[in-house]
C-alpha positions in Angstrom: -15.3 11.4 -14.9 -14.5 9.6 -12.0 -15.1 10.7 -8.2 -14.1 9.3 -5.0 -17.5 7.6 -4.1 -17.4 5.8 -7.6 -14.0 3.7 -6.7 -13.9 0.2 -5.9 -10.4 0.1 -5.3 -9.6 0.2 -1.5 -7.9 3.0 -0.6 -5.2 2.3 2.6 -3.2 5.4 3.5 0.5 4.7 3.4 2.8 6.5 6.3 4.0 6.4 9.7 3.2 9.8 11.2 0.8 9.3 14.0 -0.7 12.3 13.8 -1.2 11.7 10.3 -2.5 7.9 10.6 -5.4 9.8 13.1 -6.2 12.1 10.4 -7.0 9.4 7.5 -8.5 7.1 10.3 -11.1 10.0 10.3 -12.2 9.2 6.5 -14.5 6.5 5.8 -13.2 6.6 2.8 -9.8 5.2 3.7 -9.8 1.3 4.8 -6.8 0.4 5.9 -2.9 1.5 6.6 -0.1 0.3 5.9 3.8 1.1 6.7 7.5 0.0 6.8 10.5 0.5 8.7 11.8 3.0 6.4 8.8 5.2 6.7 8.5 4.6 10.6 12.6 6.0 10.5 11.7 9.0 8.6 8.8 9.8 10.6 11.2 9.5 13.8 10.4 6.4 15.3 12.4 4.9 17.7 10.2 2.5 19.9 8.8 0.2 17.3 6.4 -2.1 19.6 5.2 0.9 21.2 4.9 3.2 18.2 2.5 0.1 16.9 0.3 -0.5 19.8 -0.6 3.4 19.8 -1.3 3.1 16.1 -3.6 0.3 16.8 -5.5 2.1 19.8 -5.8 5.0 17.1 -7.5 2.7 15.0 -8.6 -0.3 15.7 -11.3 -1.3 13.1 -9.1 -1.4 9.5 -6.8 -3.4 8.3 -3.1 -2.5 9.4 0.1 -3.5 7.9 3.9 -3.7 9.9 6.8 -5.9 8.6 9.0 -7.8 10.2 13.0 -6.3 9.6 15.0 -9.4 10.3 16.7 -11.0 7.3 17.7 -14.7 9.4 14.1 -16.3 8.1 13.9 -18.1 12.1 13.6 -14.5 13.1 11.5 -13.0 10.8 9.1 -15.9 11.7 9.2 -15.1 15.5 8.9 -11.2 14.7 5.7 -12.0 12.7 3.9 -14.1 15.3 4.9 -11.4 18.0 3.6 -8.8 15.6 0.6 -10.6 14.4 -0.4 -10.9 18.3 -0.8 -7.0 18.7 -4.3 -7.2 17.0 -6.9 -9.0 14.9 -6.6 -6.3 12.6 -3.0 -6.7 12.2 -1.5 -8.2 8.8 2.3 -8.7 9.1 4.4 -7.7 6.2 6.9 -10.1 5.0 9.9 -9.2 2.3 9.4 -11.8 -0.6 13.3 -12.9 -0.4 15.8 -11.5 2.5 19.0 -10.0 1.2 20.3 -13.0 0.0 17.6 -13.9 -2.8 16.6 -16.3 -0.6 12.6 -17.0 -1.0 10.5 -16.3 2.3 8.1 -19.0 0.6 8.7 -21.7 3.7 7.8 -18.5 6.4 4.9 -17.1 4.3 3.5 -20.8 4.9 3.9 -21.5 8.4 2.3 -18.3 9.4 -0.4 -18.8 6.7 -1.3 -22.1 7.6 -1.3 -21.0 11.2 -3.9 -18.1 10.8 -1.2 -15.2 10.4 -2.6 -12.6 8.2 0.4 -12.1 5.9 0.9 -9.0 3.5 3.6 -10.2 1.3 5.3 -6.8 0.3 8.8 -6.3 -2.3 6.7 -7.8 -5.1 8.2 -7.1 -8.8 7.3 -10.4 -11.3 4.6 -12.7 -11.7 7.0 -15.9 -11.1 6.7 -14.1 -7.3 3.2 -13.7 -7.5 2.8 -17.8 -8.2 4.9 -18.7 -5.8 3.6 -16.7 -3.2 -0.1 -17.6 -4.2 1.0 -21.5 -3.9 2.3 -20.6 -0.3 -0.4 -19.3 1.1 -3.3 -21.4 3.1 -6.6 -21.2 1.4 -8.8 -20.0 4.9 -6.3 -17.4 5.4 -6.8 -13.6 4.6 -3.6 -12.2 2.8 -2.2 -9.2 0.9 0.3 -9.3 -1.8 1.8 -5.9 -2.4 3.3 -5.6 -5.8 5.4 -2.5 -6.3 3.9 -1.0 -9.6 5.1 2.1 -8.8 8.6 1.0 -8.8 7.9 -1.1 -11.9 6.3 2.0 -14.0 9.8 3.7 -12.9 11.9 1.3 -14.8 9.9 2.6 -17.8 7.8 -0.6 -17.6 3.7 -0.6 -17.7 2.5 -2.6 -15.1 -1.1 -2.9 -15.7 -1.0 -5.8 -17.4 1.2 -7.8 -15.1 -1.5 -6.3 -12.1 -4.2 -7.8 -14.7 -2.0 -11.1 -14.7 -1.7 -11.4 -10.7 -5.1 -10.7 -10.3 -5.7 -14.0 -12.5 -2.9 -16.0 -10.9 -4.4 -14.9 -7.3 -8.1 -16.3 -7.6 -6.4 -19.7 -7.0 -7.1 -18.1 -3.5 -9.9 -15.9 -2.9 -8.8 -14.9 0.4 -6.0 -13.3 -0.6 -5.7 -9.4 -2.2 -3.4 -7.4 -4.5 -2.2 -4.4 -3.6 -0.9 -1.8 -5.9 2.0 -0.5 -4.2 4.2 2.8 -4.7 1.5 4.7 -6.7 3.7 7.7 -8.7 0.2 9.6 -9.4 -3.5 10.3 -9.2 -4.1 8.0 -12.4 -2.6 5.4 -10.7 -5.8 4.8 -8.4 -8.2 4.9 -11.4 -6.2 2.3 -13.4 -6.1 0.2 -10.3 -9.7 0.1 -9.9 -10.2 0.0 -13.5 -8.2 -3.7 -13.9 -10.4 -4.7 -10.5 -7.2 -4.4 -7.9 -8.0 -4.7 -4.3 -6.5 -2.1 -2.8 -4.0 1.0 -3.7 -1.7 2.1 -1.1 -1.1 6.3 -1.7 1.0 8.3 0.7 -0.3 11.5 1.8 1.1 13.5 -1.3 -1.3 11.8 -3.4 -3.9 11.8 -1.2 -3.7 15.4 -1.0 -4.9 15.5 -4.7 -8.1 13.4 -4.3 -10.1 16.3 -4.4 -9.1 16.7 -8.4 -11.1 14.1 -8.8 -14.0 14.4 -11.3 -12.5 18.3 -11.7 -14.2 20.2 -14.8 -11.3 20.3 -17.6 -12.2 23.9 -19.0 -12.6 25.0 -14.6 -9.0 23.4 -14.3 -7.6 25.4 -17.4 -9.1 28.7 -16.1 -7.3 28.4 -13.0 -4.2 27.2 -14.3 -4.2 30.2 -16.6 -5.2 32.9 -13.4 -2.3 31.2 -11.3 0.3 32.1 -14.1 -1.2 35.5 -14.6 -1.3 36.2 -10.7 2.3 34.8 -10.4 3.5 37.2 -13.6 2.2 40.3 -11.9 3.4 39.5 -8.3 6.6 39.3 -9.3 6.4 42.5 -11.6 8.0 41.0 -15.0 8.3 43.5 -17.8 9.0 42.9 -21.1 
């Protein structure tokens, strides 16, 4: 069975709780972070700039993702370059269209070819994955985040479109796929099973790493005392 120091998937944690970010940053095991603006809103974030530049003093040796949130593509460019100055370790997340369909291929190329660490993030087909892949400048590092999760909900399988971007994507080494929006623990062993890059989970998930590599007939034992524990607390009688 698989355990945690067999992976070769890259794990990043996914969130925007500070506290939380400090925690993982803690775990060698974990090699990057990423986040979004609907993450940083849940977690109560109000001043983004600031919110980032603590993040990065809390961890400023891994890879860390934060998008842009402007949908006029002028904007978004001058968002990412302000971004992408905040650290070498920064990658700057750009939406694959804006609201309007419209590609982002034109900004994902400028800020490629100008040394911009992109993370392309919104992913859902392989006609994206090509296109981004043609966009990007080949000395670049860059991340393209395709939302499997999100596919595997629309009662698709997405491991062999991953298997499929992976292929497309060696047209340039430099740049890694992300499995984004995991739904469960399996999710990490099929992503380092197809050879994935890296696998964002959010904390929930993390939280059941330790399951990893469990003994089967250990697990059933203790499934089997939690029901019978539960049954007498509650003092059922048939």
């Amino acid at each position: 069975m698989t355990r945690l120091a067999d992976l070769k998937v890259k794990i990043f944690a996914d969130g925007a709780d500070l506290e939380g970010i400090k925690a993982m940053h803690a775990k060698p095991w974990i090699k990057g972070f990423t986040t979004n603006p609907t993450l940083m809103r849940k977690a109560g974030v109000s001043d983004y700039p600031r919110f980032a530049k603590e993040v990065l003093r809390a961890v400023p040796d891994r890879p860390i993702s934060f998008e842009v949130f402007a949908d006029d593509f002028e904007e978004m460019e001058r968002q990412a370059l302000e971004i992408a100055s905040w650290g070498r370790n920064v990658y700057v997340k750009i939406p694959v269209t804006n609201t309007r369909r419209e590609f982002s291929g034109p900004v994902i190329q400028r800020l490629s070819q100008n040394g911009v660490q992109v993370n392309v993030t919104v992913v859902f087909t392989l006609e994206q994955v090509k296109a981004i892949t043609e966009s990007l400048a080949p000395g670049t590092p860059a991340i393209i985040s395709v939302f499997a999760g999100r596919i595997a909900d629309t009662g698709v399988d997405p491991v062999p479109m991953m298997r499929e971007a992976l292929k497309i994507m060696q047209a340039k080494p430099k740049a890694e796929l992300i499995w984004a929006s995991p739904r469960e623990l399996l999710n990490i062993i099929q992503a380092d099973e197809i050879g994935c890059h890296i696998i964002t989970v959010t904390n929930d998930i993390l939280g059941k790493l330790s399951l990893l590599g469990k003994d089967h007939d250990d697990y059933s034992l203790e499934t089997v005392e939690m029901f019978h524990k539960d049954a007498l607390a509650a003092g059922y009688v048939i």
